[in-house]
N, C-alpha and C positions, 0 to 999 in steps of 0.2 A: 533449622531456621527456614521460613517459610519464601520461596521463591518471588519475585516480583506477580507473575501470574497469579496466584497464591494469595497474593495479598489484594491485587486488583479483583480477583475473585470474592471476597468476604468484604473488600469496598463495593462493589454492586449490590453484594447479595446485603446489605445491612440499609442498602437507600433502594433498595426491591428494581434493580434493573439489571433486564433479561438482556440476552444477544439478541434478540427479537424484537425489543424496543431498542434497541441502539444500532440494529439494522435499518429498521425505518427515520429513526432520527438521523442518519447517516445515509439513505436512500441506495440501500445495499441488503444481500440477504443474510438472514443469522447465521451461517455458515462462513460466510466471510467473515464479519464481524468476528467473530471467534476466535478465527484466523489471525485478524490482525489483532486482536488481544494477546495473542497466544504468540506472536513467532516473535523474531527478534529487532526487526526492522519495521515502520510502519509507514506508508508515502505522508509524505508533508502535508495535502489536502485531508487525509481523515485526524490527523496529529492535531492540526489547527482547530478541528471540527469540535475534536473530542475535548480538545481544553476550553474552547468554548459553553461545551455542555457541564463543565463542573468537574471532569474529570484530572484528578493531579496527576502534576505531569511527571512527576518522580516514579508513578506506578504503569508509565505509558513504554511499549519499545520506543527508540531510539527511532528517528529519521531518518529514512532509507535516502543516499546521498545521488543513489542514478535511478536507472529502469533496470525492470527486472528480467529474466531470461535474456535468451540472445538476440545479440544482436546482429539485424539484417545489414549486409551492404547494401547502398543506392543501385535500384536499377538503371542498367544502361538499355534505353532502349533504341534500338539501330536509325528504326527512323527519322527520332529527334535529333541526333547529333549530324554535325556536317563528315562527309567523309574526311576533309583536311583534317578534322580533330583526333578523331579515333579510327584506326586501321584495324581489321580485324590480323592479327598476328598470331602464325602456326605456335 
């Protein structure tokens, strides 16, 4: 049985669209585009993009629900805060 990729794969290729055209219709490079064909999760903004260009969404990953990699704490930076707030502690 042919995988989701798979099948989005032979949906482009039968309406002749590259990840090269759907990098620039997507304002992204074909390498990415690929990327987000291909993995499992895709952000919200290209998801809307892509079902607006005709793309079905049965054959699209899934909505990635946060951000990706990690994640940063808030810097504290010393001079912003008043000393009453934050002490530096050993």
């Amino acid at each position: 049985m042919a995988t989701r990729y798979d099948q989005l794969l032979l949906w482009m290729r039968k309406r002749y669209i590259t990840f090269a055209a759907l990098g620039r219709q997507l304002g992204i490079s074909d390498v990415y585009a690929r990327r987000l064909c291909r993995d499992q999760f895709i952000p919200a903004k290209y998801h809307t993009q892509m079902i607006a260009l005709g793309f079905p969404a049965e054959m699209l990953p899934e909505i990635s629900k946060g951000r990706r990699g990690r994640v940063y704490p808030d810097p504290i930076f010393p001079g912003l805060h008043s000393t009453t707030e934050t002490e530096d502690k050993p």
